[in-house]
C-alpha positions as CSV (number, residue, x, y, z in Angstrom):
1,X,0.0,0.0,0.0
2,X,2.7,2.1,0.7
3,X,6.1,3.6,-1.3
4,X,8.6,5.2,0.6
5,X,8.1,8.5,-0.1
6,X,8.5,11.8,1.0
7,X,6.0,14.0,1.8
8,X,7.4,18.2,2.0
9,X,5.7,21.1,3.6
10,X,7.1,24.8,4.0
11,X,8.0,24.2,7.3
12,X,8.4,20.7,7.8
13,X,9.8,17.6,5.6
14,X,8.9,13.7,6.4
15,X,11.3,11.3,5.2
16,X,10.9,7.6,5.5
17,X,13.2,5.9,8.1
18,X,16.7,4.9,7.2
19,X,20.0,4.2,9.2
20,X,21.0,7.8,8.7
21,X,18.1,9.0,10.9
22,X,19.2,7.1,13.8
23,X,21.2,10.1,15.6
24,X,19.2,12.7,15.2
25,X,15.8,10.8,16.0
26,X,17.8,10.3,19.2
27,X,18.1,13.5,19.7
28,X,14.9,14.7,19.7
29,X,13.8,11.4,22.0
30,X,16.5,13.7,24.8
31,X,14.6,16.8,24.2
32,X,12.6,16.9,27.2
33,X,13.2,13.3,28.1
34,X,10.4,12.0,26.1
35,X,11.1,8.2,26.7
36,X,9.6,9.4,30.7
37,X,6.2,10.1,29.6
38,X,4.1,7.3,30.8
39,X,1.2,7.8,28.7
40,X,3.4,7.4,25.4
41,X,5.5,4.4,24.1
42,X,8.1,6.6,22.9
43,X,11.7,4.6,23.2
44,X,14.7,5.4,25.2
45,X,17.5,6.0,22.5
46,X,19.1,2.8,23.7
47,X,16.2,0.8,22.1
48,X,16.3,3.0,18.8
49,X,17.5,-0.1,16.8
50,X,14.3,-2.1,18.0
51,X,12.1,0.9,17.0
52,X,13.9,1.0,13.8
53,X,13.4,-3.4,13.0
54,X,9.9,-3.1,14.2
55,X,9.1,0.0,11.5
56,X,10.9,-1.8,9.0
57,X,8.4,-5.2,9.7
58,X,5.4,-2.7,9.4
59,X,6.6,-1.7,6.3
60,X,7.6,-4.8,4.8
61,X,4.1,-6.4,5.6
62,X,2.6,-3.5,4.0
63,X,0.9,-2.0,7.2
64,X,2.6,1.3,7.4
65,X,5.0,3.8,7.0
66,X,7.1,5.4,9.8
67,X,8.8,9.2,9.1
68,X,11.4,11.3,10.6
69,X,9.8,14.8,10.8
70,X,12.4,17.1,9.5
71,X,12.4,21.0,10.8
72,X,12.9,22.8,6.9
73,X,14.7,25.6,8.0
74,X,17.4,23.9,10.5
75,X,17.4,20.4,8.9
76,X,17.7,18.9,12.1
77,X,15.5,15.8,13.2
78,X,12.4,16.7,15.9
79,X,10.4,13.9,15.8
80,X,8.5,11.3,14.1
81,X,5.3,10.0,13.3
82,X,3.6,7.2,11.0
83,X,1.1,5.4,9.0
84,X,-0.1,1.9,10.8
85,X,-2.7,-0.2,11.2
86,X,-3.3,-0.5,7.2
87,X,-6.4,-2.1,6.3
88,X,-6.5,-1.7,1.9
89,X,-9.6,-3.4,1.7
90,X,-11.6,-1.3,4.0
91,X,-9.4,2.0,2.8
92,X,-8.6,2.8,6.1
93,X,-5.2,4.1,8.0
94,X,-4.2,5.0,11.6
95,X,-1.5,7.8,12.2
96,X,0.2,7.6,15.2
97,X,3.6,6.5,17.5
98,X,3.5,10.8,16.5
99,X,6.4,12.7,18.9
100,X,7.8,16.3,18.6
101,X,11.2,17.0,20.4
102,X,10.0,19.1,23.5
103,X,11.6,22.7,22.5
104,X,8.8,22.4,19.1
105,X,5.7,21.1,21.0
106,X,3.1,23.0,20.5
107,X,4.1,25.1,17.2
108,X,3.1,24.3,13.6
109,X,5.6,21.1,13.3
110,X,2.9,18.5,14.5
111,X,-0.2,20.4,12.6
112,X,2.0,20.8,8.8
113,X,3.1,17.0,9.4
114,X,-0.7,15.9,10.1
115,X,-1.9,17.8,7.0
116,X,1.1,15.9,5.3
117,X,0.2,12.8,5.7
118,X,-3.7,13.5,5.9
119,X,-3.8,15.3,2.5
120,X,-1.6,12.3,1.5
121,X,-3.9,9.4,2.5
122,X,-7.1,10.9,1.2
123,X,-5.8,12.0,-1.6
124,X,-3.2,10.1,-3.1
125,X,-4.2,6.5,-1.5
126,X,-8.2,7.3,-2.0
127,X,-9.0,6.2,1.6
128,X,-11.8,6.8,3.5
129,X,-10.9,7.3,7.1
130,X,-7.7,8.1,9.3
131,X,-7.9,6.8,13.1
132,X,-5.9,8.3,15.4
133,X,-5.7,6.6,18.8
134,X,-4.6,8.1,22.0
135,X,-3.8,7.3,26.1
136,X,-6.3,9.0,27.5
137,X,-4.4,10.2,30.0
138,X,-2.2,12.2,27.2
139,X,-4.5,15.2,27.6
140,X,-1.9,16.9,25.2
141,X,-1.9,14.8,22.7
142,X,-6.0,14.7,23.0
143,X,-6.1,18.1,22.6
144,X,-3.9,18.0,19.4
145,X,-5.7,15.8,17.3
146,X,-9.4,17.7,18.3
147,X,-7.7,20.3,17.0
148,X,-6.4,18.8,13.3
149,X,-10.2,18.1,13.0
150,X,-10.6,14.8,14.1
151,X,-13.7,13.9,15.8
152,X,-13.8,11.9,19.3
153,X,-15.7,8.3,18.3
154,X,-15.0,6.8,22.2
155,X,-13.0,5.4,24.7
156,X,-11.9,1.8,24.4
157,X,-11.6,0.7,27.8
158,X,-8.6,-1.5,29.5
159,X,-7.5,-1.8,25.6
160,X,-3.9,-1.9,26.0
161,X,-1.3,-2.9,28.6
162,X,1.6,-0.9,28.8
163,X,5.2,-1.5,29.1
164,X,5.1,-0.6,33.3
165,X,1.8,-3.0,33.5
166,X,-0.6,-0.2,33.5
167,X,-3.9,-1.4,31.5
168,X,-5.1,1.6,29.3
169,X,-8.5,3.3,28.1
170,X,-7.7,4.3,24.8
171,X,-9.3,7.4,23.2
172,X,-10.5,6.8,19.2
173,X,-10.9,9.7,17.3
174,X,-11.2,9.7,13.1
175,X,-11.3,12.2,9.8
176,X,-13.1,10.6,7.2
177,X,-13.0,11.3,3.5
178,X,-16.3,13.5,3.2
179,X,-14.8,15.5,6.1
180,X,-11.3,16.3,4.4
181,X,-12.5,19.2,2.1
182,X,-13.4,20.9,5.3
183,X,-10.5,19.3,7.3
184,X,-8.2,20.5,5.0
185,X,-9.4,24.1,4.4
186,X,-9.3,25.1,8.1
187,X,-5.7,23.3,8.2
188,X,-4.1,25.6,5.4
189,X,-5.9,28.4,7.5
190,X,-4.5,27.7,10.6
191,X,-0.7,27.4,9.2
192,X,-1.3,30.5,7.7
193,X,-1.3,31.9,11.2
């Protein structure tokens, strides 16, 4: 479903992973310690070569597609998101394992990357939703995705177990196809701003 490509904003650039990325996703992961945040499954920089292998499977089995997020004007590494969850028959994706070194949360890096790879999947692959699945304790990640658009479908309760043993709610949220038109106008208008 997917070709490694590379999708390019004015502010923001997402390459597909290679070896080359491995420093610099680092990096990022030590700005603000994100590997520390509970509610996320971001990895230590020790375990970057895991991260890396199990992207590559995702890939390979034609799930998904995991990105650096490159900062245009600096060319340095901030964070990283992805397609997953890939479902070609039903035309369906989920973006997420979505991080933004902690010095850029909160500026238009996250919202240029999610119009990326929104504008890429309905209108390149012809799909006809994009899930987006949260902790629900990641009230800032919440928050984020509301504000692409999304809508919030539910919480799926005790769905996950997490690496410290915690058992998760989940919080579902999803832009579908007859949305994006709308979606995408108020996206270009808020990275105008």
């Amino acid at each position: 479903m997917f070709e490694k490509i590379t999708l390019k904003g004015k502010q923001v650039r997402l390459e597909p992973f290679s070896e080359k990325h491995k420093p610099g996703l680092c990096e990022a992961i030590r700005d603000g310690e994100l590997w520390k945040l509970f509610f996320t499954l971001i990895p230590h920089p020790d375990d970057i070569d895991d991260y890396f292998e199990k992207a590559d499977l995702t890939y390979k089995s034609g799930q998904g597609l995991a990105f650096v997020t490159i900062e245009q004007s600096s060319e340095k590494i901030v964070g990283s998101t992805r397609f997953m969850k890939a479902n070609k028959h039903y035309k369906r994706v989920e973006i997420g394992y979505t991080f933004i070194r902690q010095s850029l949360q909160r500026s238009a890096v996250n919202t240029e990357a999610k119009f990326l790879m929104l504008a890429y999947a309905f209108e390149n692959l012809g799909l006809n939703r994009v899930e987006f699945i949260t902790d629900y304790f990641n009230t800032q990640s919440r928050t984020a995705i509301l504000r692409l658009g999304a809508k919030q479908e539910g919480i799926l309760r005790n769905h996950r177990v997490m690496p410290d043993g915690r058992v998760r709610d989940s919080v579902i949220f999803s832009i579908i196809a007859n949305e994006w038109p709308a979606v995408s106008q108020n996206l270009k208008f808020k990275l105008l701003k």
